[in-house]
N, C-alpha and C positions, 0 to 999 in steps of 0.2 A: 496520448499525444493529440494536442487539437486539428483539426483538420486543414486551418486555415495555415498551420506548420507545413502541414505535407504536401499543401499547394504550391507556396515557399517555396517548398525542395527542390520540385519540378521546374518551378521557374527558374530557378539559378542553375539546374542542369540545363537548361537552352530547350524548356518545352513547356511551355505553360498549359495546363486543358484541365478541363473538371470531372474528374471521375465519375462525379453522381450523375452526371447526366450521360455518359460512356455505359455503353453496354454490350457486349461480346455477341457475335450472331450467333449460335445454334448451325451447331455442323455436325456431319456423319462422316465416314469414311470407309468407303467399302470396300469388303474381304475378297480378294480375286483368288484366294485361295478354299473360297466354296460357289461364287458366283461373277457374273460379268458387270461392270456399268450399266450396258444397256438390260442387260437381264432384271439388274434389282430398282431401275431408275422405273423403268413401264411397269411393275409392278409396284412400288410405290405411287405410280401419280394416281396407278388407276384408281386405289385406297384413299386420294384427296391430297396425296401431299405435295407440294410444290417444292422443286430442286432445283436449287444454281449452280452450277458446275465454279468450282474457286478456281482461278487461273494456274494460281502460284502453287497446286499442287498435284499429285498426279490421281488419284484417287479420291479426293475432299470433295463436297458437297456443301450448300451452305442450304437450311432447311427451312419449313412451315408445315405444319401439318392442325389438323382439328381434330385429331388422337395423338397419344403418345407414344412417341415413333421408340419407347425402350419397353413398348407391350406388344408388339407384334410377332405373328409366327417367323416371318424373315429376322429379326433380332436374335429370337430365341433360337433359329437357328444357326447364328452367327452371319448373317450375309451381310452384315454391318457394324460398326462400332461408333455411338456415340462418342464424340473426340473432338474437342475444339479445332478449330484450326491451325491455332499456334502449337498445340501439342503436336498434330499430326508435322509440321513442320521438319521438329529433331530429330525422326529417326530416316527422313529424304534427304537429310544433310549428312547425316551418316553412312548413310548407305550404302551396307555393307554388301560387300561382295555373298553369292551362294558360294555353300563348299566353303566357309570360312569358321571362324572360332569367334562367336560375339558375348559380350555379358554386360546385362542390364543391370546396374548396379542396386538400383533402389524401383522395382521393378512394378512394385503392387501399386491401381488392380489390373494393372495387363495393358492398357491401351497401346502405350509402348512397344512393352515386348510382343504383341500381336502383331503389330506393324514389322518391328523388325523381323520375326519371321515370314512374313510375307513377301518382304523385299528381298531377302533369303532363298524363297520360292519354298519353304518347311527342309531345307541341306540345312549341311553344317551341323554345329551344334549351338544353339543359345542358352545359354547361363543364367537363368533369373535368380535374384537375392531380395529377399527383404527381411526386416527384422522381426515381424509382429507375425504371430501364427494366425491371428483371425484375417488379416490381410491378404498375406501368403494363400488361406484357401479362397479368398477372391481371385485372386491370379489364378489359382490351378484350374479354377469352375469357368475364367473368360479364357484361358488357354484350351482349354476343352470344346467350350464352343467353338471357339471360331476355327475349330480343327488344326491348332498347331501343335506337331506329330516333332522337332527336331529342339524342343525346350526340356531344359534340367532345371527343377526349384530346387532352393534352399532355404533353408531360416535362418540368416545369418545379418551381423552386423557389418556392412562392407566395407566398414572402416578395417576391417581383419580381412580381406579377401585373398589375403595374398596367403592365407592361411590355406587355400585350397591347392596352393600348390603347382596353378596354370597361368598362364600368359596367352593374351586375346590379340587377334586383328584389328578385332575396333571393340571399343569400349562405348555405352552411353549411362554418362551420369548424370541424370536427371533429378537435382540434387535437393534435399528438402528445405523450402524455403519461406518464406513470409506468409508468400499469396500476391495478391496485389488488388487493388480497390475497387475498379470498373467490375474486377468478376464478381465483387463479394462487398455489397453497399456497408456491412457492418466493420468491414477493414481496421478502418482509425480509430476504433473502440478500444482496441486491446495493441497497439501495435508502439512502439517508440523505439528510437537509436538502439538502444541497449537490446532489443529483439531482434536489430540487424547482425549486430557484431558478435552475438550467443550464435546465432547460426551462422554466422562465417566460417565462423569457430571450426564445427562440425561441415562447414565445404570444403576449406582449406584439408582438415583431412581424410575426409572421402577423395579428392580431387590428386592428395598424395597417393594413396592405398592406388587409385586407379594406375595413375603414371607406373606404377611396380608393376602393375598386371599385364601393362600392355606389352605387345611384344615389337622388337626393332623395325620400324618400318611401318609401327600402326598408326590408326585413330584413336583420337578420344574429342568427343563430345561433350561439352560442361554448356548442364542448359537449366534454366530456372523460370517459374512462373512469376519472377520478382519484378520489380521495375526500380528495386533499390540498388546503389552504387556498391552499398557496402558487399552485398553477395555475386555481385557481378564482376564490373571490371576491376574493384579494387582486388578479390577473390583470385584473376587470372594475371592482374599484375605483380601479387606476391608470387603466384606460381611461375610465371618467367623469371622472376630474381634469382627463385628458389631451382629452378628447372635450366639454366639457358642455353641447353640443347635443344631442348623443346622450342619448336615453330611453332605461329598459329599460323593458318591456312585463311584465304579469303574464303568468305563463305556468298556465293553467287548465287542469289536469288532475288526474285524485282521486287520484292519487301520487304521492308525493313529499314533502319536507320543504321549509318555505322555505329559502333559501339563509341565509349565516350573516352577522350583521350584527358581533357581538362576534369575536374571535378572538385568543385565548390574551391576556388583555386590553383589547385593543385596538378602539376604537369604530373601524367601518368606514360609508360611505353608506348612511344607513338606505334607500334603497329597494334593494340589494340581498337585501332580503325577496324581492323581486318573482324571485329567479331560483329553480331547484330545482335538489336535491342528491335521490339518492335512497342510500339507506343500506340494505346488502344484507339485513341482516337484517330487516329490516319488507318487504320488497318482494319477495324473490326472487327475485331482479336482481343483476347485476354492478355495485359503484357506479358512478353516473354526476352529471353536473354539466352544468345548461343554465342558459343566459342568451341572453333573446332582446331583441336590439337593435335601434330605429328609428332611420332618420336623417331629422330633420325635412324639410318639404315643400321650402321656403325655406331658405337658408343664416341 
């Protein structure tokens, strides 16, 4: 698809910007469950690298260095996690309770599920699933480093999760998606409509399979590195049709845009407000798309 299309797109969604010239800052995000801020920040700078503390998140860093901060002995021994910002985002919106039952749905290579056990404090139990076995042992080897001791892998397809036979507090789907342009200059090469609605395809039902998982009272989180409509809000407007016990929750953070309620026409579930898009150019971030979802007390 040309690209002068997918600028188009943007514009008639109410955001006009140029991806190629957008570029995602370089961020860390550090393990309190092997070291402190102030512990790993004075040891970093003393190594040359410079750190900004992100406002919008509790642990995030925005970074420079004149080495590779993913060759260091502090990496290697987890006192940090390469992780964009936007990523680090979904699992502080989630944020689960310690002493709870989580599972990362689509989980590999771990940036995630490291986070969420750390929000955790290493209680509970966390759930990681993925499909592919050479991923899976990505997960288990960044689960290892970063010393989180309360994770169970699987090799599974989580579209079948329910095959396990459990129901979760909170759920995060972090669902496999496009990509989006600013992080990946090659994007529009390989990308058209028909790439959006093939993967919807596959959100719509991972985003089912979750809603069964969850249990009376919980979270779920439907979040995507997309900046497309198809896998977003149209994604969580089928699932209120489909769901309409399910509440979305606002989601309170100083970043972000509300989620899109119009799109290319078309009226959508006005509380689709309530979810966020964050749009590279205003944030400094790679786009991202959350929507946090409750399943009432009572059926």
């Amino acid at each position: 698809m040309h690209k002068a299309l997918f600028l188009k797109r943007y514009e008639q969604l109410g955001h006009a910007f140029n991806p190629e010239t957008t570029t995602p800052r370089p961020a860390i995000r550090i393990n309190t469950l092997k070291t402190t801020p102030q512990q790993l920040t004075t040891r970093l700078k003393r190594k040359g690298a410079r750190l900004t503390r992100i406002p919008w998140l509790k642990h995030g860093y925005w970074y420079s260095a004149p080495f590779s901060l993913g060759a260091t002995p502090e990496y290697l021994q987890g006192y940090y996690y390469l992780q964009g910002a936007a990523s680090q985002l979904a699992a502080e919106i989630l944020n689960p309770a310690p002493n709870t039952s989580v599972i990362d749905m689509a989980a590999a290579p771990g940036s995630k599920s490291t986070h969420l056990a750390q929000i955790m404090q290493n209680t509970g139990v966390l759930t990681c699933l993925d499909i592919k076995t050479k991923r899976l042992t990505t997960l288990r080897n960044n689960l290892e480093r970063c010393g989180v001791t309360n994770a169970i892998t699987y090799r599974k397809d989580a579209r079948f999760a329910t095959d396990l036979g459990k129901t979760y507090h909170s759920i995060l789907l972090d669902a496999p998606c496009s990509g989006n342009w600013p992080a990946d200059k090659t994007w529009p090469e390989n990308k058209t409509i028909d790439t959006f609605k093939h993967l919807a395809k596959t959100q719509r039902e991972l985003l089912k399979a979750a809603w069964h998982c969850l249990k009376p009272g919980g979270t779920l989180l439907y979040s995507t590195c997309s900046l497309e409509p198809e896998e977003n809000e149209l994604v969580i407007n089928w699932f209120l049709n489909k769901y309409p016990t399910a509440t979305l929750e606002p989601i309170n953070t100083p970043i972000g845009d509300h989620g899109l309620t119009t799109i290319f026409g078309h009226t959508l579930n006005p509380l689709l407000a309530r979810t966020k898009r964050l749009w590279p150019d205003k944030t400094g971030t790679e786009g991202f798309f959350y929507a946090k979802i409750k399943k009432p007390t009572k059926p």
